[in-house]
N, C-alpha and C positions, 0 to 999 in steps of 0.2 A: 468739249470740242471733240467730234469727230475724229478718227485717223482712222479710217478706211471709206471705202469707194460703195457705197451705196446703191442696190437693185431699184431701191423707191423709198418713198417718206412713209409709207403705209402702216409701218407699225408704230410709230411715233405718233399720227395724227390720230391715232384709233384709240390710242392709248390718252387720248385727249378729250374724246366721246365719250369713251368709259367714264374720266374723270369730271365730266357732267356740261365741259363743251358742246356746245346742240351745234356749232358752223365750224369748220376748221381746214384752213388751206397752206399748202406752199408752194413757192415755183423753188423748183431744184433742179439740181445735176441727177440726173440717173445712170449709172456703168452697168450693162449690161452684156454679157458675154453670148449671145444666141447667135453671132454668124453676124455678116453683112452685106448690102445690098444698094444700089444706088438708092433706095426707099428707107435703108434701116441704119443705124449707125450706132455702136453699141457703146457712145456717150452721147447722152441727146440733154435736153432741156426742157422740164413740164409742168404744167401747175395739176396737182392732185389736190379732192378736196371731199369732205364730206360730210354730210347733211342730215341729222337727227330728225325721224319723223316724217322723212319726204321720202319718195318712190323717184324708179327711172324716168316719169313721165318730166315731173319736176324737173329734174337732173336735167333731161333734153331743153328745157324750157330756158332754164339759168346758161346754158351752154351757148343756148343760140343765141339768149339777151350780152353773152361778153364778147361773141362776134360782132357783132351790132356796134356794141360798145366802143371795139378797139378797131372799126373803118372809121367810124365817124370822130374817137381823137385825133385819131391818124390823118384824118383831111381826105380820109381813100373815099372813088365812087363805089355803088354799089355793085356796080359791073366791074371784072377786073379782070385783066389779059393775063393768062399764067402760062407760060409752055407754050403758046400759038389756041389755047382755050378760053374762048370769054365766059366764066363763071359767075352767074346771077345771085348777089346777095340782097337783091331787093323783094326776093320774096321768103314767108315762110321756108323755113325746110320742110322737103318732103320728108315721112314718113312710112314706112314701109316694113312689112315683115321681112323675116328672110326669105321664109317658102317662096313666100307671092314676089320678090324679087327673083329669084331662081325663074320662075316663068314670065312674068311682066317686064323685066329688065333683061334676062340672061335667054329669053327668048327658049325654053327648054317643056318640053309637053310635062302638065300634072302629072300624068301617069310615070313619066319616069323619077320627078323628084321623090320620089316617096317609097322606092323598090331600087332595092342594092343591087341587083343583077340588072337592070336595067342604068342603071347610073354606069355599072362597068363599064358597061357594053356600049354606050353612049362615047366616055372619057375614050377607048382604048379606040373607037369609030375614027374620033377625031385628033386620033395622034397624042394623048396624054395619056400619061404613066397613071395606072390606078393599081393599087393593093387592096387584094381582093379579101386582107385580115382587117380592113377597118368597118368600122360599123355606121350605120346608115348617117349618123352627124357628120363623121369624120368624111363621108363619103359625098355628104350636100357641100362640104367646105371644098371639097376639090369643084366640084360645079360652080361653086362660088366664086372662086377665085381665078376661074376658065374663063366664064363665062358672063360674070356679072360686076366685079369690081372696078376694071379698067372702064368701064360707060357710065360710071358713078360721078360725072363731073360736077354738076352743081349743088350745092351742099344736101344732104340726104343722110335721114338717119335709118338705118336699119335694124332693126327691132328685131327681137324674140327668138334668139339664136337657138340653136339646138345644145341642150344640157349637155350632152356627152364632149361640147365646144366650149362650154362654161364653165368649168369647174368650181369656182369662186361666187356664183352666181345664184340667187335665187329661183329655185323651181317653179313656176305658176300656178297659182291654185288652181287654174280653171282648165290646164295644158301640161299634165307632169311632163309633155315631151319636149317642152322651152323654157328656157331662162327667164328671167323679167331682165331684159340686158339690151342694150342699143350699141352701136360704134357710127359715129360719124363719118362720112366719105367725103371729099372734096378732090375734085383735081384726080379721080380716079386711084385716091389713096388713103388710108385709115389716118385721122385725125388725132380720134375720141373715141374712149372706151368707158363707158358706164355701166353699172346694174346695179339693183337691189340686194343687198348684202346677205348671203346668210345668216340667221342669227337666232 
């Protein structure tokens, strides 16, 4: 038995993979002490799970089939009123990188996502706080998070985060400057957080 408050189940389920588990899940309590937020609440409720031999692509695949899953025991349509938002679950999720979100969703010129003094000078144009000590990840997540997250309403996964954003995350063979990592949006808020393990 437990007696203490748990960050996540992650080194338990891992330690279950090791032990020659190829599927292994749980829904848990998580206590998280990082601050809070009408968005964040540092006791939540989550199912982590993970999957021997599969990639994030997979991961997004299984994710989207227990959405699917749990309108249709639920009796929900696939359209659904959240906040004054009708959110479309009858289609696919989109898919999407980060970068080409930054411009196709977040409305932001190529040439600035990709150049730290330009990103500054962008943030500080339009009224947000930028530190001029972070480095060009750390620096697309403030455009991210300006510019691109709140119009995320219908389910959409975002792909291929910046490494210096991932830490736990798998490098790309083919992009040492991305993760192989997704997070789900919904309702203009992070859901789901996936990637390919280091290992």
């Amino acid at each position: 038995v437990e007696r203490y408050l748990r960050i996540a189940p992650e080194l338990y389920l891992k330690r279950l993979v090791v032990g020659g588990f190829e599927a292994v899940y749980e829904m848990n309590r998580n206590f998280r002490n990082e601050g809070m937020d009408l968005t964040h609440n540092p006791e939540f409720t989550s199912i982590e799970f993970y999957w021997a031999y599969h990639n994030y692509h997979d991961l997004m695949g299984i994710t989207e089939d227990l959405f699917n899953v749990i309108l249709e025991k639920l009796g929900m349509e696939k359209m659904i009123n959240f906040d004054g938002m009708e959110i479309d679950f009858s289609k696919p999720f989109k898919r999407i990188s980060y970068k080409k979100a930054l411009v196709e969703i977040g409305g932001l010129a190529e040439d600035i996502v990709s150049d730290k003094a330009k990103i500054l000078a962008k943030l500080k144009a339009d009224g947000f706080e930028a530190n001029e000590k972070l480095d060009l990840g750390h620096l697309q997540a403030e455009l991210f998070d300006n510019y691109v997250e709140s119009k995320l309403i219908h389910p959409t996964f975002v792909i291929d985060y910046p490494i210096s954003i991932s830490p736990l995350s798998r490098r790309s063979d083919t992009n040492p400057d991305v993760a192989e990592r997704f997070e789900l949006f919904i309702a203009g808020r992070e859901l789901a957080n996936g990637f390919n393990e280091l290992n």
